[in-house]
N, C-alpha and C positions, 0 to 999 in steps of 0.2 A: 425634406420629409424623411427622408433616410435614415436623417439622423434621429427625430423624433424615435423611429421606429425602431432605433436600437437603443433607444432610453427604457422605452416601454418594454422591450426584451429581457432590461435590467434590473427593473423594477419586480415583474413580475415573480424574480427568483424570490421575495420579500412572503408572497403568498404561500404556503407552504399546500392549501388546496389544492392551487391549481395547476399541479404536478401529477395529479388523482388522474385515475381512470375510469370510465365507463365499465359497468358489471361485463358488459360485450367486448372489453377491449381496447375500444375505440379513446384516443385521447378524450380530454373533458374538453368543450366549450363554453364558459359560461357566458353566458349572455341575457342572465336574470338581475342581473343589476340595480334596478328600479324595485326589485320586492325585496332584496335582502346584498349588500355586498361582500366579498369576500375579508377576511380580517388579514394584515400582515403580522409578520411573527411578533416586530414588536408589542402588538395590540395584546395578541395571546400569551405571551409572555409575564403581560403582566400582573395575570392571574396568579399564576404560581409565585412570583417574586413578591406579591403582598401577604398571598398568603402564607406564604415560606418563612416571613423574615417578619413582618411587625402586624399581622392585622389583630385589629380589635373596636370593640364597638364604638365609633363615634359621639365628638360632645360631652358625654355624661362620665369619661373617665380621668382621674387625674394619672394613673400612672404612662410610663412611658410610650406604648404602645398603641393605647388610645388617644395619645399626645399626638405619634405620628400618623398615623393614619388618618385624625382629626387634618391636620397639615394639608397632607396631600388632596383628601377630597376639597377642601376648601381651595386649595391651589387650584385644582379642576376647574373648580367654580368661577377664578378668576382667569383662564384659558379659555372657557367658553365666553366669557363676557367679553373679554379681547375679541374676539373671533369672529362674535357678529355687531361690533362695534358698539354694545352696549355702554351707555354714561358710567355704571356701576355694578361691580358684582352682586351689589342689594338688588341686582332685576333681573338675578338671574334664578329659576326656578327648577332643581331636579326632579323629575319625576320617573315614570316606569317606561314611559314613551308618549308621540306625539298624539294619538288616542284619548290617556290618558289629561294629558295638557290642555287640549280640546274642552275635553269635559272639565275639568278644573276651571277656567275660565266660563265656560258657558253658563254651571252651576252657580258663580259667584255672579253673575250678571243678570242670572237670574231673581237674586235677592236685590239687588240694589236698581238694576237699571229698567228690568223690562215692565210692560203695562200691557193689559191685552188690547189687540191688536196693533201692537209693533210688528214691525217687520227686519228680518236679517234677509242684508241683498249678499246672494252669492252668483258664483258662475255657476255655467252648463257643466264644466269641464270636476266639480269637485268629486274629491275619496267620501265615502260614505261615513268617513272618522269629522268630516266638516258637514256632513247633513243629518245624522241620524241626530248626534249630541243635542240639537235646536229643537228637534222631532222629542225628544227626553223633558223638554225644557217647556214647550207647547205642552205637552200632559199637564202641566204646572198650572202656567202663565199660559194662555192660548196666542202666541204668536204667529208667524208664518214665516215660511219662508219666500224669497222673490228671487227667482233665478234667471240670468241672465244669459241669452244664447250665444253661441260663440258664432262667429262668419264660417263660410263654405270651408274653408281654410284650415278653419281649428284655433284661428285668433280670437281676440275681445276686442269689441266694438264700444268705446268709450263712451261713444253717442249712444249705445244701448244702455248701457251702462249710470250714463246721470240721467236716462230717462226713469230708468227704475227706483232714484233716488227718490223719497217724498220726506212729508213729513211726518212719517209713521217709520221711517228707516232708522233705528237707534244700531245696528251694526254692520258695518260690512265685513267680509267673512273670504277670506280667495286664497285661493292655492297660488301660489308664486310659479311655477311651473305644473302643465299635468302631468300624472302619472299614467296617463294612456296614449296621449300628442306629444306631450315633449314640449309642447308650448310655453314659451315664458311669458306670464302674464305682466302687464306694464305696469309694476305696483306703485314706483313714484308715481306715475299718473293719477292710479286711483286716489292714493293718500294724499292728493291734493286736492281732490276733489271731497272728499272724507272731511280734508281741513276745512275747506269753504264753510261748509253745512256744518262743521261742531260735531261728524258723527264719529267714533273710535273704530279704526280698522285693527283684524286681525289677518294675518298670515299663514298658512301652512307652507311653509321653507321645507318640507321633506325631501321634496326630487331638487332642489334649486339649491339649496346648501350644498349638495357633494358636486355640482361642477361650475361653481363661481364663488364668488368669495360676498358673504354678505354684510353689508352697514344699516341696521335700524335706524340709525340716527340720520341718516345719509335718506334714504326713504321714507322716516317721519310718519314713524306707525307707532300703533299701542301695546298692539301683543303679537308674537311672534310663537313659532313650534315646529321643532323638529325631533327624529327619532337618532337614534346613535347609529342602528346597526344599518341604516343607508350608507352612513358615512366613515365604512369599513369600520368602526367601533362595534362595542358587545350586544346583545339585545337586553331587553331589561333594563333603557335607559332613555331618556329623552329628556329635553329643554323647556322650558316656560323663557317668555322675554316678557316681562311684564316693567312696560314704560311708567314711572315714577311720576305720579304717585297711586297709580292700580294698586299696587300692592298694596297699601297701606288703604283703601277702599273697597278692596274685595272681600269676603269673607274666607273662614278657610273650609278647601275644599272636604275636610277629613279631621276629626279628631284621634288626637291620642297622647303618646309621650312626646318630649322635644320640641312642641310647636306653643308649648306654654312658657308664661312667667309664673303665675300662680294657679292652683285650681284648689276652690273649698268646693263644702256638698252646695253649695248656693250658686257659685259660676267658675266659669274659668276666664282666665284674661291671659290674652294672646301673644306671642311673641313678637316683634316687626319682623315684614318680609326679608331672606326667604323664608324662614325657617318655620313661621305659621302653614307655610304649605305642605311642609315635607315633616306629616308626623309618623311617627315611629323611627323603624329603622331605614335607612333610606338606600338605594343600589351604590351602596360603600363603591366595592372594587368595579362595577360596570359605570359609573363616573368619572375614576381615575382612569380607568382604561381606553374610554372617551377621548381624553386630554391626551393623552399619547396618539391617540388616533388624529389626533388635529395639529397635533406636533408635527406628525410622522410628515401630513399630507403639504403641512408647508416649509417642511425645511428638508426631508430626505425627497419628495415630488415634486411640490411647488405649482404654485395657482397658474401663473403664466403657462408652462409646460403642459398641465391639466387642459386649458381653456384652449389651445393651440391645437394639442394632439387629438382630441375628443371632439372638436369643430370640424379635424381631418376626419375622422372616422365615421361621424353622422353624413355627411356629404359622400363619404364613397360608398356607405351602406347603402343609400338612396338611391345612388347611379346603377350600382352593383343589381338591389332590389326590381328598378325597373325591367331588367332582362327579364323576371318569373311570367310568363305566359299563365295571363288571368289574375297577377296581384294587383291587389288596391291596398293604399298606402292612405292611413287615416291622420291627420296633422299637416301640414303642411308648411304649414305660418312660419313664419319668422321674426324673432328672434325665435333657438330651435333648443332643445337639448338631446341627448345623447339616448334617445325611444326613437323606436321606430314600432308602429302600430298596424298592422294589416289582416288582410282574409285572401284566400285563392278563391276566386270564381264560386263554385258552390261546395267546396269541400267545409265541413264542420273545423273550428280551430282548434279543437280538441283531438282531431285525425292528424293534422298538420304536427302539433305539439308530440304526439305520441311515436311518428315517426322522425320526428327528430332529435327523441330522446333515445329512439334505436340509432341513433349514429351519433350519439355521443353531447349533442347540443341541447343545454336548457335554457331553455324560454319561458316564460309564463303567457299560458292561454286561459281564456275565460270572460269576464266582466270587471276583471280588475279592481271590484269594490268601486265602483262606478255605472252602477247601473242604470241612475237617471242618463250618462252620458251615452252608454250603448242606445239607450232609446232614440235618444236624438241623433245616431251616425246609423237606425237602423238594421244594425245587426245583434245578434244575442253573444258574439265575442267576439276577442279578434285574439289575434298570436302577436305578442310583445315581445321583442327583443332592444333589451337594455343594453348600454354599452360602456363601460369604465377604459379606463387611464391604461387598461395592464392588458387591453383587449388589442389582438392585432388584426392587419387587413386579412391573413389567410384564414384566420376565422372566421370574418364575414365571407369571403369565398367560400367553405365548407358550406357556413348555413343555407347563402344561393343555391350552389350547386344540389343540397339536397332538396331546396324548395323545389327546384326544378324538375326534380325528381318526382314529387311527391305529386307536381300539376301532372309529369307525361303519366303517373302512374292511377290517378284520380279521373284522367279526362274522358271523359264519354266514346263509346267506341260508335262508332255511325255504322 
């Protein structure tokens, strides 16, 4: 483990963040991980080096420059298709983030697939970017949604899960891991049971792409979404996986330049995917910067190392965690990722949060864009601490040790 721990020592020198200090002094800990993670220099780097050296506007130029940078984002394109083991870079879709993706998808399903009263089965556990979108779509179409509870735990109950199936279900719809439990959701399962019934599943890969390696094809889903700047990439970027032949059945979600073949004042007639998705101009350098970000993570880090060191770190936050007199730790389940979700006793997570940004540790506290889920673990927030690759165990020691603090200094005097 030792040695783990002086990888990640070495790694970290890569982040040029997380050298930063607290206004107070205090070293930085990050440990927000799950809302946003930090970029290494290669990532940032590449910003200036495109725009220094050849950028210019994509597709629509012949000269040099829009030659190369045409190049590279399309090379993007074919790193991200590699990545999550898509059949072809034609299914791979850039958009602004996995928000945006979402609704892309939803809107076009909305033209072609839905009927009023269908139903999209989701879990307890979804981001508010996989409920409201459906909520957009119902103003339309009057659908519903059907969600599924998760066990004491914080897992899915399969058997809950094909009971909610009918024959009014035209989507299933599930986050691969939550962004509040940490839980990995057993998506081969579901998408087998999806297969049975003919119905097409979608994914949100957000938290589950940055600490496992994914195969669409390998899991046997339709559509797939994730955000870049999870997976230490820029923001202003995210993925569509639209399984062949969606694309070519979806409508597009946006009109304008680049997603045509022709347009007279009587119609326009559309590109084949991807490029009917991504009109205008599209996040050129937040693309390419992506692709170095997934470069970085598998040739200068490496998945193995990732899954290894980040498996140690949720296991000794948890041990670590239980010493807080009066913590409750929401998740449990297993398979787990790298969240850890709790509350002290009756302190607000917004007191907990603000004290531990006076010593230097960020966290995110709140509802996490999850607010059907708070209802269901009965509370109105909790304190989230994320955890990456570049994070070590005296960090999680700081953050106990101030929990601890924060119970003796909260707890009722008698």
């Amino acid at each position: 483990m030792q040695e783990l721990i002086r990888e990640a020592r070495r790694l970290r020198a890569d982040f040029p963040l997380l050298s930063q200090r607290h206004p107070s002094g205090h070293t930085l800990v990050y440990l927000d991980n799950a809302a946003s993670a930090q970029k290494p220099k290669v990532v940032i780097d590449t910003f200036g080096r495109i725009f220094s050296t050849c950028y210019a506007n994509i597709h629509r130029g012949i000269h040099w420059m829009s030659q190369d940078t045409t190049r590279l984002y399309e090379e993007a394109r074919v790193t991200v298709a590699e990545f999550i083991g898509a059949a072809s870079e034609a299914e791979i879709v850039f958009v602004r983030g996995a928000t945006e993706g979402i609704n892309l998808i939803a809107q076009g399903l909305r033209r072609i697939l839905f009927q009023p009263g269908d139903e999209v089965v989701v879990t307890q556990a979804e981001h508010h970017a996989n409920i409201v979108p459906w909520h957009l779509v119902a103003q339309e179409v009057p659908i519903r949604l059907r969600p599924v509870p998760l066990t004491p735990e914080g897992g899915l109950d399969l058997n809950q899960l094909r009971s909610a199936l009918s024959a009014k279900t035209r989507l299933i719809a599930i986050t691969a891991m939550s962004n509040v439990l940490g839980t990995e959701m057993p998506v081969a399962e579901v998408a087998r049971l999806a297969r049975q019934q003919g119905i097409p599943i979608l994914v949100d890969a957000c938290q589950a792409v940055v600490h496992h390696p994914i195969d669409v094809q390998k899991w046997d889903i339709d559509f797939l979404v994730f955000s870049g700047h999870k997976l230490y990439g820029p923001t202003g970027i995210g993925v569509v996986y639209m399984r062949a032949p969606w694309g070519e059945k979806l409508p597009p979600y946006q009109g304008g330049g680049d997603m045509i073949r022709q347009v007279t004042w009587e119609a326009s007639v559309f590109a084949p995917p991807p490029a009917k998705f991504e009109a205008g101009t599209p996040p050129i350098v937040e693309a390419i910067a992506l692709a170095e970000a997934i470069r970085y993570l598998g040739r200068r880090v490496g998945w193995d190392f990732i899954q290894t060191y980040e498996a140690y770190l949720t296991e000794y936050a948890e041990a670590c965690l239980h010493s807080v007199e009066g913590l409750q730790l929401y998740g449990t389940a297993r398979p787990k990722g790298a969240i850890w979700s709790f509350n002290i006793a009756d302190i607000h997570a917004h007191d907990i949060g603000t004290l531990l940004d006076s010593a230097g540790i960020a966290v995110r506290v709140g509802h996490h864009c999850a607010q059907p889920l708070m209802e269901a673990l009965g509370v109105p927030a909790t304190v989230r601490a994320s955890l990456a690759f570049y994070n070590l165990p005296e960090e999680i020691d700081r953050l106990v040790h101030t929990l601890q603090r924060a119970s003796a200094f909260f707890a009722p005097a008698y």
